[in-house]
C-alpha positions as CSV (number, residue, x, y, z in Angstrom):
1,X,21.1,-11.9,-0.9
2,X,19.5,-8.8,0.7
3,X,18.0,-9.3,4.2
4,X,13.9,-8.6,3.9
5,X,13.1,-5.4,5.2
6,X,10.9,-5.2,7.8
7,X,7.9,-2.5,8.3
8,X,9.0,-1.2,11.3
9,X,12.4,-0.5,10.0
10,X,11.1,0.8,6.4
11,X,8.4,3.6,8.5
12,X,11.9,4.2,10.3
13,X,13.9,5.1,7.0
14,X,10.8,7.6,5.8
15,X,10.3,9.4,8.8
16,X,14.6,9.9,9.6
17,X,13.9,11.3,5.0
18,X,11.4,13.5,6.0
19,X,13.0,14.7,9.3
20,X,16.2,15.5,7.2
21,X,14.3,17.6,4.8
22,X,12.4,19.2,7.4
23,X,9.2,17.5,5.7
24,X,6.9,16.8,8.9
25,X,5.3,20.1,9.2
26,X,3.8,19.2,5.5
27,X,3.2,15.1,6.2
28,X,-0.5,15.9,8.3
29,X,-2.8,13.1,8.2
30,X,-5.2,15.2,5.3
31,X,-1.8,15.9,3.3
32,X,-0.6,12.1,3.3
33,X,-4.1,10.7,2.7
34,X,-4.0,13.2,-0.1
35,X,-1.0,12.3,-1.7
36,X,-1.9,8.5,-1.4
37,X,-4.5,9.0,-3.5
38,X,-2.6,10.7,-6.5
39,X,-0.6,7.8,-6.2
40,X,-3.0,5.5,-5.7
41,X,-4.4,7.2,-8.9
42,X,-1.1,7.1,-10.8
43,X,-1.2,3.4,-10.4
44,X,-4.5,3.0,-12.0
45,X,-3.6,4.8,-14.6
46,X,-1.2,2.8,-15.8
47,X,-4.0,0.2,-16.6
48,X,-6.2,2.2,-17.6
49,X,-7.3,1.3,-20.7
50,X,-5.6,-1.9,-20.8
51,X,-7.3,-5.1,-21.4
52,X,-8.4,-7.6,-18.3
53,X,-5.7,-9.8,-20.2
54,X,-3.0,-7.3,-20.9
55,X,-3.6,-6.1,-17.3
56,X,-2.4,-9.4,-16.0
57,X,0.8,-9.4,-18.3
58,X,1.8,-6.1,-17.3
59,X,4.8,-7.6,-15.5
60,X,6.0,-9.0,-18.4
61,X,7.4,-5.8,-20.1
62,X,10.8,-4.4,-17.8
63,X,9.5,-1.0,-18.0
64,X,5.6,-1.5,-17.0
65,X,7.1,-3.3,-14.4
66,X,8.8,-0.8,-13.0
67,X,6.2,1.9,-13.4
68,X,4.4,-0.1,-11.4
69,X,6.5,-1.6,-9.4
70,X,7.2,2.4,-8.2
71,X,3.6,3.3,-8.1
72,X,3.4,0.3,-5.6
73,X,6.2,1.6,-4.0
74,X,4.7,5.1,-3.5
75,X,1.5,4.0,-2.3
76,X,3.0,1.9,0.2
77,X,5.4,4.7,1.4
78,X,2.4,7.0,1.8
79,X,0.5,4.8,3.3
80,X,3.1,3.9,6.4
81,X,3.8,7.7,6.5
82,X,-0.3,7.8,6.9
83,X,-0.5,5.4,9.6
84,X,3.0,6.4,11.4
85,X,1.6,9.8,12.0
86,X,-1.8,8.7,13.4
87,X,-0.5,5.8,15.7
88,X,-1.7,2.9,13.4
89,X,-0.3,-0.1,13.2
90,X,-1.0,-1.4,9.5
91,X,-0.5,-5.1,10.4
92,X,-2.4,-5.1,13.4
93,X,-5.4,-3.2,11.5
94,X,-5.7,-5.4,8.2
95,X,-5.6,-8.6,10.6
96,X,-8.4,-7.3,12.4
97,X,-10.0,-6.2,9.2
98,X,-9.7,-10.0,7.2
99,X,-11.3,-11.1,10.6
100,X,-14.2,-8.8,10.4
101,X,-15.0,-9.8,6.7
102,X,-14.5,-13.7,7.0
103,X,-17.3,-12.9,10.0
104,X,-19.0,-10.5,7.3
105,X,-18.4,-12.8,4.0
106,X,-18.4,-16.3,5.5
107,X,-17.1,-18.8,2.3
108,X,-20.0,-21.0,0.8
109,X,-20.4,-24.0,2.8
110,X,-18.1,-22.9,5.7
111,X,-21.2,-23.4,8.1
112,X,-22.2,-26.6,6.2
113,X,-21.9,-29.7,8.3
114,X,-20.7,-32.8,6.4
């Protein structure tokens, strides 16, 4: 069994890629927040016109899965890139962001006392 990857480690392994290929001069916060979005974009493509149902079985054929399962990739590659670049540290932000919106969105009844 493959050990787990961890983030710091994976933003490690893009940036020593780029570096290699002499890439950073190109990876500016505008041209990674652009490219997320075309692969954001190629993601929701694949679903298109699919179905609420067939959206949720899209796993079940080996080569959807895999288009997706790339697309997810690339989004997520871009996205540590995006944040790498800038000084952001993804887990710290959504944490504080899932705090801000259960403050924001409390869940029905959460205030209730019973």
């Amino acid at each position: 069994m493959t050990e787990h990857p961890d983030l710091a480690g994976l933003q490690r392994r893009l940036a020593e890629f780029a570096a290699a290929r002499d890439w950073q001069p190109y990876h500016t916060p505008k041209n990674l927040a652009s490219a997320l979005s075309v692969e954001a974009a190629e993601l929701v493509e694949i679903f298109q016109w699919l179905t609420p149902e067939q959206s949720s079985a899209v796993m079940a054929d080996p080569d959807t899965a895999h288009r997706v399962t790339d697309e997810v990739a690339d989004v997520l590659a871009y996205l540590l890139q995006f944040c790498e670049v800038l000084g952001i540290d993804p887990l710290t932000a959504l944490a504080a962001k899932i705090e801000r919106n259960e403050g924001r969105f409390p869940a029905p009844g959460a205030g209730d006392a019973t």
